[in-house]
TORKOL-4160 file (C-alpha; in steps of 0.2 Angstrom, whole numbers, padded with zeros to 4 digits, m for minus):
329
<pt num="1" X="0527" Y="m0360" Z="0331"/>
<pt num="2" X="0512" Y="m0357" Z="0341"/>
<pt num="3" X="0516" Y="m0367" Z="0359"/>
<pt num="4" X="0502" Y="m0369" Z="0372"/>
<pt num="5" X="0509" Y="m0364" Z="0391"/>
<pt num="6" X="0492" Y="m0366" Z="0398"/>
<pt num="7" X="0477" Y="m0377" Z="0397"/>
<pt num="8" X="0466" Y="m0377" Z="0410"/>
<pt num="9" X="0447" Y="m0384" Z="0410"/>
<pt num="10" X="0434" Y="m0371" Z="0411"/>
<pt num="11" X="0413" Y="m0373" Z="0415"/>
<pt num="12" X="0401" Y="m0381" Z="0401"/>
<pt num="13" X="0417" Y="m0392" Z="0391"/>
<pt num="14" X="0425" Y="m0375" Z="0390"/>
<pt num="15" X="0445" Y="m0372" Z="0391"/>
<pt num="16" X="0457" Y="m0359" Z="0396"/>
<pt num="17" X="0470" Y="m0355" Z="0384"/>
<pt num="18" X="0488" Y="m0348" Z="0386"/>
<pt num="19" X="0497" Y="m0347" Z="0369"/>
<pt num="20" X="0512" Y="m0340" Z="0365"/>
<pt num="21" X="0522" Y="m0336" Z="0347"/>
<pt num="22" X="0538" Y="m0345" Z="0347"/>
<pt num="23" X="0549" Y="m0338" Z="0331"/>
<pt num="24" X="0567" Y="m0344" Z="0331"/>
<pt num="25" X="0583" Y="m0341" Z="0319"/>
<pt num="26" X="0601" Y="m0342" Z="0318"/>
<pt num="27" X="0614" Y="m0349" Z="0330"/>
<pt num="28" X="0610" Y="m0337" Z="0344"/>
<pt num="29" X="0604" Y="m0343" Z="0359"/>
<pt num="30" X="0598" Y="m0327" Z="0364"/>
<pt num="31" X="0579" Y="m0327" Z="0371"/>
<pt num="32" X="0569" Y="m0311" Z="0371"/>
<pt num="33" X="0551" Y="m0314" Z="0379"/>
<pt num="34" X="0534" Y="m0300" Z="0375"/>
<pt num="35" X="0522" Y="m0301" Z="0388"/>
<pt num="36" X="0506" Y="m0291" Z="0387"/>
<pt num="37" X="0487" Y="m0293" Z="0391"/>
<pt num="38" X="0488" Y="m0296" Z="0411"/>
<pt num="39" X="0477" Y="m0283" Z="0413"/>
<pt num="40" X="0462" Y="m0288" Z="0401"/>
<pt num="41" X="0457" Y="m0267" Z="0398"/>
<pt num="42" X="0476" Y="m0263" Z="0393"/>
<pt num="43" X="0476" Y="m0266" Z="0374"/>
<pt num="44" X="0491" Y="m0258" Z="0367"/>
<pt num="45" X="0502" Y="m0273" Z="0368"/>
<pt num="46" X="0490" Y="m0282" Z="0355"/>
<pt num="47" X="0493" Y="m0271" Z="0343"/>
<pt num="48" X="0514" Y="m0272" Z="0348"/>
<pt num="49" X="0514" Y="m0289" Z="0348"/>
<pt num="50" X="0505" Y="m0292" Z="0329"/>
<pt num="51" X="0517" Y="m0279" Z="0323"/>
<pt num="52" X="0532" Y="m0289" Z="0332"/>
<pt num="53" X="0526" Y="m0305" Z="0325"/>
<pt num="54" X="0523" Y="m0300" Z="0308"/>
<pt num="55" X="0539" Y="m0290" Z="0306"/>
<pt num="56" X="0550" Y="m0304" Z="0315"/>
<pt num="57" X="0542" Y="m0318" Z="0303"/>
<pt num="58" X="0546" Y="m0304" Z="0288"/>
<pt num="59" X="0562" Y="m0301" Z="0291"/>
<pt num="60" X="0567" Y="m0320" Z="0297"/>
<pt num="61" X="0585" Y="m0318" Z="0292"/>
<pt num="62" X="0589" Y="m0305" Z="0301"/>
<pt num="63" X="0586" Y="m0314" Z="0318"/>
<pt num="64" X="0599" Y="m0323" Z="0328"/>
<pt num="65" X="0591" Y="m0331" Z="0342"/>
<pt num="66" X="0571" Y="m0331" Z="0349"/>
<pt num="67" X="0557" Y="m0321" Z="0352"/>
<pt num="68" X="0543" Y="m0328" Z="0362"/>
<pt num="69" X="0527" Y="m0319" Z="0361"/>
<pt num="70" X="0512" Y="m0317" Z="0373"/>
<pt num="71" X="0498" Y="m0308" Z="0369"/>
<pt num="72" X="0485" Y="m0311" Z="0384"/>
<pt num="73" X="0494" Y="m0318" Z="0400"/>
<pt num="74" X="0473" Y="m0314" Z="0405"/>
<pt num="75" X="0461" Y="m0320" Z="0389"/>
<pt num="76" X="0447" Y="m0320" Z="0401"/>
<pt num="77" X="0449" Y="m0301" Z="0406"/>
<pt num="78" X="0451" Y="m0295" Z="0386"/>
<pt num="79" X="0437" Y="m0306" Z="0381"/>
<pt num="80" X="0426" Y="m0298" Z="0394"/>
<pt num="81" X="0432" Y="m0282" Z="0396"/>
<pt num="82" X="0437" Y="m0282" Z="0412"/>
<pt num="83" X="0455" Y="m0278" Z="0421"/>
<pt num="84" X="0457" Y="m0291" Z="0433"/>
<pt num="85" X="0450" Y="m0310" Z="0432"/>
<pt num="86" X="0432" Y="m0310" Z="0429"/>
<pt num="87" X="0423" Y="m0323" Z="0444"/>
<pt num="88" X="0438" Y="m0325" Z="0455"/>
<pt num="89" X="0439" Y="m0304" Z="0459"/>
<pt num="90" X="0459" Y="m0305" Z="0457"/>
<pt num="91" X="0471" Y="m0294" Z="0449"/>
<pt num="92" X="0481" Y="m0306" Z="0437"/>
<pt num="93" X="0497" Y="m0295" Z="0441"/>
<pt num="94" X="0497" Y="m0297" Z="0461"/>
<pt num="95" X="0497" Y="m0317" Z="0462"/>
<pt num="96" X="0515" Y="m0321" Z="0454"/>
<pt num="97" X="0525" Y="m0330" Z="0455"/>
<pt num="98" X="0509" Y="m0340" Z="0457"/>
<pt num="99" X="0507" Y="m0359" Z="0466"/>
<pt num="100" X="0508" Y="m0375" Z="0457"/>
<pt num="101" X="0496" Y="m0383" Z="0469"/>
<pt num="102" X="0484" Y="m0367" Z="0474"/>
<pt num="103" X="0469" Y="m0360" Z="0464"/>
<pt num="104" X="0466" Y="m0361" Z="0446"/>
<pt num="105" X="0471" Y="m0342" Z="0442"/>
<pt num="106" X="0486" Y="m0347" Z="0454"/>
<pt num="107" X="0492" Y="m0362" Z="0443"/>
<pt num="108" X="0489" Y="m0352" Z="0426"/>
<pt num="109" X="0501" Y="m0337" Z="0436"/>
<pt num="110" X="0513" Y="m0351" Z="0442"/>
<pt num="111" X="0514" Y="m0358" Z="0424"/>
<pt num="112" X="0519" Y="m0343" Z="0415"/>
<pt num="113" X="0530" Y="m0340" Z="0430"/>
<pt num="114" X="0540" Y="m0355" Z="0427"/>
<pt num="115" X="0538" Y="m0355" Z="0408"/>
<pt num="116" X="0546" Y="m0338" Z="0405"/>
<pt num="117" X="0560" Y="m0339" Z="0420"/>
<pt num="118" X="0577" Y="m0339" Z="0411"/>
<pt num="119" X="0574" Y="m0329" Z="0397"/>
<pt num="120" X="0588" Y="m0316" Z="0394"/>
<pt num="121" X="0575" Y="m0302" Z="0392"/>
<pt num="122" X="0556" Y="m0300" Z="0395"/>
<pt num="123" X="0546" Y="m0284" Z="0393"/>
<pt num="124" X="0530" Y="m0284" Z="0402"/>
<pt num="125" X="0518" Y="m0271" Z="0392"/>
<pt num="126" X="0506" Y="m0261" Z="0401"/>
<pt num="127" X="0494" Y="m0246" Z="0395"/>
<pt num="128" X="0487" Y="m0236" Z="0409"/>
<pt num="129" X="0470" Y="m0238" Z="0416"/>
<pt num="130" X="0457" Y="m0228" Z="0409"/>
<pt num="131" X="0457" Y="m0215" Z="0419"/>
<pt num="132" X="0474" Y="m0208" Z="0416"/>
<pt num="133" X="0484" Y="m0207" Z="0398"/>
<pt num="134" X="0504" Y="m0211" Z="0402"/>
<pt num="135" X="0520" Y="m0205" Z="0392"/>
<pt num="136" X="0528" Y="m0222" Z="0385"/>
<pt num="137" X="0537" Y="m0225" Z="0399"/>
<pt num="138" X="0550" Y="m0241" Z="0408"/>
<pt num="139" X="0547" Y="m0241" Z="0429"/>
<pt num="140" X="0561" Y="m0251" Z="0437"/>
<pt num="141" X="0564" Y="m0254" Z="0456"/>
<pt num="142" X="0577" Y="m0245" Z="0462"/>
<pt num="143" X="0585" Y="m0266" Z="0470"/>
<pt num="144" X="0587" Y="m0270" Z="0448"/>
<pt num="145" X="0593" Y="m0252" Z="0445"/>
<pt num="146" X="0611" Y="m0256" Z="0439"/>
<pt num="147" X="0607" Y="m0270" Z="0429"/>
<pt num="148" X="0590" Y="m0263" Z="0422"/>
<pt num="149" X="0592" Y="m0247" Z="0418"/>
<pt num="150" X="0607" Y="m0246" Z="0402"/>
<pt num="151" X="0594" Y="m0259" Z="0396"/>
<pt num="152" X="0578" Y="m0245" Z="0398"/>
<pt num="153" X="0588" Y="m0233" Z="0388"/>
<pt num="154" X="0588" Y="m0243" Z="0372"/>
<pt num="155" X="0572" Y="m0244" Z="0372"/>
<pt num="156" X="0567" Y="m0225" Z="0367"/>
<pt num="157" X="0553" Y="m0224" Z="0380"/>
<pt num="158" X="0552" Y="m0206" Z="0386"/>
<pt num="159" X="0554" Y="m0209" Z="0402"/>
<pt num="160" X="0564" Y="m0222" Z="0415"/>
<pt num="161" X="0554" Y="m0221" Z="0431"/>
<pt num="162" X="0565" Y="m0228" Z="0445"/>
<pt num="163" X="0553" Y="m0232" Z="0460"/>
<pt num="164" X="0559" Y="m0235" Z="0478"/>
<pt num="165" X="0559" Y="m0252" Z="0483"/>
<pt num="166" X="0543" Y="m0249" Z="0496"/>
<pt num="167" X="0531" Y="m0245" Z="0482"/>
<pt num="168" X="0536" Y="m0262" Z="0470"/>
<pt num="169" X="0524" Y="m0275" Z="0474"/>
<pt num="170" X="0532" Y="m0292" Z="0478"/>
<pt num="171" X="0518" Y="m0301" Z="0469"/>
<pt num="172" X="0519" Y="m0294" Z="0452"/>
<pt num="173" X="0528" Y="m0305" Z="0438"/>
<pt num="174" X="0542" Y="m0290" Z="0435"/>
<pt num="175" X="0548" Y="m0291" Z="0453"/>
<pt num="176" X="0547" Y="m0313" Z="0454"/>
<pt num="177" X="0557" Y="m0312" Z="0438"/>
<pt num="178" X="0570" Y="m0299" Z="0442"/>
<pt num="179" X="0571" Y="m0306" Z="0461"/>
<pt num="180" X="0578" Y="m0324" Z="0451"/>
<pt num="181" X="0589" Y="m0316" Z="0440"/>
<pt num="182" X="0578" Y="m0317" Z="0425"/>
<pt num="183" X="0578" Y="m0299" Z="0418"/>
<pt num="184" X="0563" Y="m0290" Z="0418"/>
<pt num="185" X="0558" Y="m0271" Z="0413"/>
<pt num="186" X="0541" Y="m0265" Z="0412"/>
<pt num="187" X="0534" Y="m0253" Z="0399"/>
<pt num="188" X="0519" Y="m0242" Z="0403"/>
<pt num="189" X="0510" Y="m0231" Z="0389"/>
<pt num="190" X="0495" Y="m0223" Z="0383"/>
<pt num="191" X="0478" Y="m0226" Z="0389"/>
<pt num="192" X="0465" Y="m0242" Z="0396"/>
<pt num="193" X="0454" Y="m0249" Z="0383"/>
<pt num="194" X="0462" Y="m0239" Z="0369"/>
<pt num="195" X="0477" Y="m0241" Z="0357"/>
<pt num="196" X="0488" Y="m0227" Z="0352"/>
<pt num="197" X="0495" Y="m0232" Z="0334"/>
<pt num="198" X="0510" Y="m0219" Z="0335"/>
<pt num="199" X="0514" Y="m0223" Z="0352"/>
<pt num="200" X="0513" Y="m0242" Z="0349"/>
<pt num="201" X="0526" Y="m0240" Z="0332"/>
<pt num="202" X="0538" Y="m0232" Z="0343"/>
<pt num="203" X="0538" Y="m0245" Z="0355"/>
<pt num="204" X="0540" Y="m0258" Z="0342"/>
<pt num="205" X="0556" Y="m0248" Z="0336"/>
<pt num="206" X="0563" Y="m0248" Z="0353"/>
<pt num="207" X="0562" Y="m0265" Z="0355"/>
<pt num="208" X="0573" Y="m0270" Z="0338"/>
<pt num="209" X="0582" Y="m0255" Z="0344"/>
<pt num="210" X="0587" Y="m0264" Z="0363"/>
<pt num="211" X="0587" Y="m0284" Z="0353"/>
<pt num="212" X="0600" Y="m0275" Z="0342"/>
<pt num="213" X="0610" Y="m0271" Z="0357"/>
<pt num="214" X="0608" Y="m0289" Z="0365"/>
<pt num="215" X="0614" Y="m0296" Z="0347"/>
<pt num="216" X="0597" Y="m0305" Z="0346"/>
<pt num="217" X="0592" Y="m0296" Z="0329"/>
<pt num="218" X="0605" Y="m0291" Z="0314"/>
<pt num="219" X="0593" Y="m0278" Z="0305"/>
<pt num="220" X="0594" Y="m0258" Z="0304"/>
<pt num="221" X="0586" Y="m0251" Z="0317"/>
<pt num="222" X="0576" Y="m0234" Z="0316"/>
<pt num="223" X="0577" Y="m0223" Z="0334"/>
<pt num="224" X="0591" Y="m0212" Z="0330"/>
<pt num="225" X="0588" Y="m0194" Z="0331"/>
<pt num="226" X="0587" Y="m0186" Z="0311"/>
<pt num="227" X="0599" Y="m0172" Z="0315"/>
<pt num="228" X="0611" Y="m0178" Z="0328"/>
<pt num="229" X="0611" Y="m0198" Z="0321"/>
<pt num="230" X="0612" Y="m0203" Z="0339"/>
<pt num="231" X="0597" Y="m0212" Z="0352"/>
<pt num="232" X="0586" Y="m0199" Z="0359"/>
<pt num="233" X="0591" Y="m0199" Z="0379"/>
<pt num="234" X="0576" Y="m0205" Z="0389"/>
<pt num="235" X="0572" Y="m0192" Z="0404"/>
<pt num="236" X="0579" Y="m0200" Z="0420"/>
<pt num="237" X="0568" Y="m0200" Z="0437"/>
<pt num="238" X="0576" Y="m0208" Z="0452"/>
<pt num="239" X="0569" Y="m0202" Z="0470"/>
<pt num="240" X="0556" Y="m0189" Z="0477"/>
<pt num="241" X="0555" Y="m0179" Z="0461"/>
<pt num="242" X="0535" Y="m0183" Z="0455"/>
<pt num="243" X="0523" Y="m0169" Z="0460"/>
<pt num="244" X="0508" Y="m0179" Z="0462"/>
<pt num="245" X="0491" Y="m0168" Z="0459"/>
<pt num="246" X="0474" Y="m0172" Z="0467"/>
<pt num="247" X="0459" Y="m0165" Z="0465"/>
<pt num="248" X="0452" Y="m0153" Z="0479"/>
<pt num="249" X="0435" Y="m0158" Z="0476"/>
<pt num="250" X="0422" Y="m0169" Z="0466"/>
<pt num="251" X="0415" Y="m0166" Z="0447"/>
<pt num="252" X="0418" Y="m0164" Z="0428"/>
<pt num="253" X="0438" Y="m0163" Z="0425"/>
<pt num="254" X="0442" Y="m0152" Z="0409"/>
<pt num="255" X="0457" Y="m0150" Z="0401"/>
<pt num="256" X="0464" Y="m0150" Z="0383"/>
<pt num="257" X="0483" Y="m0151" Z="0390"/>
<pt num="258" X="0491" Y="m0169" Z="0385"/>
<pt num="259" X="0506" Y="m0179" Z="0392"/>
<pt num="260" X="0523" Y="m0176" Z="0387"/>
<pt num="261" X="0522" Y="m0156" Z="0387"/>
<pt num="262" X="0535" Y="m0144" Z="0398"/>
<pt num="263" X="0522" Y="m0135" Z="0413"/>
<pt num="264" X="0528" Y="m0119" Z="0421"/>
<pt num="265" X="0524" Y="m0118" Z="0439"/>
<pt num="266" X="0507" Y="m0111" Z="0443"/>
<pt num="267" X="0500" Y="m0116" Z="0422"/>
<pt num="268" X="0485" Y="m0122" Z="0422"/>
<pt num="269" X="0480" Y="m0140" Z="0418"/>
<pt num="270" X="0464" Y="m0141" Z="0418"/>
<pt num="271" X="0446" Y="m0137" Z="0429"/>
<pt num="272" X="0434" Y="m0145" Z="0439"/>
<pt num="273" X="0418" Y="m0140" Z="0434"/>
<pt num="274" X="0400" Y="m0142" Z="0441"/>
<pt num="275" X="0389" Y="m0148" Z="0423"/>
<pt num="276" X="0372" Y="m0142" Z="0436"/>
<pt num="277" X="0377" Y="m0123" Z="0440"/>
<pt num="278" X="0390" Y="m0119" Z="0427"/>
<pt num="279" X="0403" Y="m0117" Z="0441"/>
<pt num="280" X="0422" Y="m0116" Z="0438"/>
<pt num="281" X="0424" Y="m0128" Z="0456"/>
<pt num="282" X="0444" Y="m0130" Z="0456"/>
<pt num="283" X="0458" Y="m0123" Z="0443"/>
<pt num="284" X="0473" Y="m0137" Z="0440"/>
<pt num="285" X="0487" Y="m0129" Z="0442"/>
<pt num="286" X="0507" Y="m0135" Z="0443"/>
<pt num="287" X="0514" Y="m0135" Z="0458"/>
<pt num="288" X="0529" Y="m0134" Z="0449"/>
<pt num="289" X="0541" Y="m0130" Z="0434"/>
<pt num="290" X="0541" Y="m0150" Z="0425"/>
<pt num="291" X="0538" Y="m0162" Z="0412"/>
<pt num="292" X="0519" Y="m0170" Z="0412"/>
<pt num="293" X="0520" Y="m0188" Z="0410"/>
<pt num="294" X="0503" Y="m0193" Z="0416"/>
<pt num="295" X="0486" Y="m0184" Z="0414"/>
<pt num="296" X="0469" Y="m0189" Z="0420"/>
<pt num="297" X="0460" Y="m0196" Z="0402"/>
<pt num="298" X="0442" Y="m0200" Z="0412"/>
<pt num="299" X="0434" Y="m0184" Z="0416"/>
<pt num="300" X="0423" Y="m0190" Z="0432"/>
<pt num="301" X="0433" Y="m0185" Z="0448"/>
<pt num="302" X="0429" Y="m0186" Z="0466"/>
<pt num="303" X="0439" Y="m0178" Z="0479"/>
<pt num="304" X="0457" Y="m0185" Z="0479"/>
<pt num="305" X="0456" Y="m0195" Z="0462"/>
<pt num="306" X="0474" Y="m0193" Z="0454"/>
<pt num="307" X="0474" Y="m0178" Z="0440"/>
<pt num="308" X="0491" Y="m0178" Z="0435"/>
<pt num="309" X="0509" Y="m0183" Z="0437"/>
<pt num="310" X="0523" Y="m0172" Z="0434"/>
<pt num="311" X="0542" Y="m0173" Z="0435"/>
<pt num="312" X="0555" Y="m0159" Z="0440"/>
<pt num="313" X="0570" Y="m0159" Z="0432"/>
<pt num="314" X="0584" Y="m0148" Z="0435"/>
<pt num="315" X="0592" Y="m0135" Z="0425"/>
<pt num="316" X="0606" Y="m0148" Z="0419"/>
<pt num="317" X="0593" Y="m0158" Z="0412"/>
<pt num="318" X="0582" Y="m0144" Z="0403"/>
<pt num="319" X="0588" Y="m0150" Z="0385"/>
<pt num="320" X="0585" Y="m0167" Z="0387"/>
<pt num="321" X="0567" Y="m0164" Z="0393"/>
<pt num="322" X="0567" Y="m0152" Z="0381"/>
<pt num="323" X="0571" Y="m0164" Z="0366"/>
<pt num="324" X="0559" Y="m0179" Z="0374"/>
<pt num="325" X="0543" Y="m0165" Z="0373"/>
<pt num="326" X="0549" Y="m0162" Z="0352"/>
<pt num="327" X="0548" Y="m0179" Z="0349"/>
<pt num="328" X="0531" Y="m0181" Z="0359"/>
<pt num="329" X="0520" Y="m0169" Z="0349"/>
C-alpha cells in the first residue's frame, strides 16, 4: 500500500511528495522501516529499496509483521541531481528531527521524523559522495553502542564503524531516532551518483538476514559463509584506529587500488600527478599495516582533500580482516 507522509505545495500548482511502500503480513506486529534518498546524489538505496519491495511482495507469506519503504526522504535533490535541497541551500540530513511550525524543508524533516518514530528497526541508506568509494559499511555512535551493534552484525556489512560521540551530528535523523529510543543504524556503501549492483544485492541479503533475526521475515536467508555455514563476522572499529590520508599537494589523483583490500605499511595507493609537465607530485603511501575501507573515487585533489581511510587491526584480528577482504574481491 503506497501511503503519502508528505504533501506539501510547491511554485506554478506544483507539489512535494513524500511516499512511502507500506507491505504488511501475518500476526507480527514487528515494524522494519528502509529509508534512503536524503542525500539526492546517493542512489544506491533505489536500487535496494526496488529489490526489497519486489522480493517482500514475492515472497508475501513469508513475512510476519511490516516493512515500510522510503525511497527519497529528498525527491527534489534526485530529481535534480543535487545532494542537499535545491533553493533552500540545506543539507536534508542536518535539520532533524525537524519543526512542525518552521520552514517548509523543516515541516517535510519534522513529518518523516514523527512518521517513522516507533518503528522497531530503521536503516537509513547512504552511498558515499562522489569523491570517495566506501566499503559497505554500519557507523553507530558509541552512546547506542550496546544496543546497536549485535544488530550491525546481522547485517553482513564489512565493516561496523563505532564513532565517538563528538563526531555524530545531533541534527541527523539516526541520532533524533536513537536519542528517543526508536532504533536506528546507518549503512554507508559505494559511491555518489553511482549504483553498485553487487554491493546493493548483498545489502538486500543482509537485511532479510537481520529481519530474520528480529522474527519479522520466515524465509531462508542467504549470508552464510559456503565452507564454515556460519555469518561472515564484520571487522569491528571502536576508537582511534582510522589512519586518515591527505593529500600533500593539489593535482590529478591516480590509483587502481580499490576499497576492501589488506595495505602493508609504506604500499602505495596511488599518485598525485601534474597532467601539464608529466610530474609524479606525491606518492600515496600507507602509513600503516590495515584494511582500506575508503578510497578517493574523483580524481581532482587539492591540498588536504581526503585520499583514503584505512583501519589497523591487530594480530588477533588478522583472520577476520583476512576473510572480509575474500569476500570483497
Amino acid at each position: 500500500m503506497i501511503k503519502t507522509i508528505v504533501s506539501t505545495a510547491l511554485p506554478v500548482a506544483e507539489r512535494l511528495l513524500i511516499r512511502k511502500n507500506v507491505i504488511s503480513n501475518g500476526k507480527g506486529k514487528g515494524r522494519f522501516c528502509i529509508v534512503t534518498g536524503t542525500h539526492g546524489d546517493e542512489l544506491e538505496g533505489q536500487m535496494v529499496c526496488y529489490e526489497m519491495a519486489r522480493l517482500v511482495q514475492k515472497h508475501i507469506d513469508q513475512l510476519d509483521g511490516t516493512v515500510e519503504i522510503y525511497p527519497a526522504l529528498n525527491p527534489l535533490g534526485i530529481d535534480t541531481i543535487q545532494r542537499g535541497v535545491p533553493n533552500f541551500d540545506l543539507d536534508m540530513n542536518r535539520i532533524f528531527p525537524g519543526n512542525e511550525h518552521g520552514t517548509m524543508v523543516e515541516q517535510t524533516a519534522f513529518a518523516i521524523y514523527k512518521d517513522l518514530k516507533g518503528a522497531d528497526m530503521v536503516l537509513d541508506i547512504h552511498s558515499s559522495n562522489l569523491y570517495l568509494r566506501e566499503s559497505p559499511q554500519v557507523r553507530i555512535n558509541v552512546l547506542n553502542e550496546e544496543e546497536l551493534v549485535p544488530y550491525a552484525k546481522h547485517l553482513g556489512v564489512d565493516f561496523v564503524w563505532v564513532h565517538d560521540a563528538a563526531t555524530v551530528l545531533e541534527a541527523t535523523l539516526a541520532h533524533s531516532l536513537n536519542s528517543t529510543g526508536t532504533r536506528c543504524l546507518v549503512v554507508e556503501m559505494g559511491v555518489g551518483q553511482r549504483i553498485n549492483h553487487r554491493m546493493c544485492c548483498h545489502l538486500v541479503k543482509g537485511i532479510f538476514n537481520l529481519m530474520k533475526e528480529m522474527g519479522i521475515w520466515n524465509g531462508e536467508t542467504d549470508l552464510t559463509d559456503m565452507e564454515t555455514g556460519e555469518l561472515l563476522e564484520p571487522i569491528f572499529c571502536k576508537g582511534d584506529r582510522v589512519a586518515f590520508l591527505n593529500a600533500e599537494c593539489s593535482g590529478v589523483f591516480l590509483t587502481e587500488m580499490r576499497s576492501g583490500k589488506i595495505v602493508d605499511k609504506g604500499q602505495s595507493i596511488g599518485q598525485i600527478v601534474n597532467p601539464l609537465t608529466g610530474e609524479i607530485l606525491s606518492d600515496v603511501k600507507s602509513p600503516i599495516d590495515g584494511f582500506l575501507f575508503t578510497i578517493r573515487a574523483y580524481p581532482i585533489v587539492y591540498e588536504g582533500s581526503l585520499m583514503a581511510r584505512i583501519f589497523q587491526y591487530n594480530a588477533e584480528e588478522t583472520e577476520i580482516v583476512k576473510a572480509v577482504s575474500a569476500a570483497e574481491q
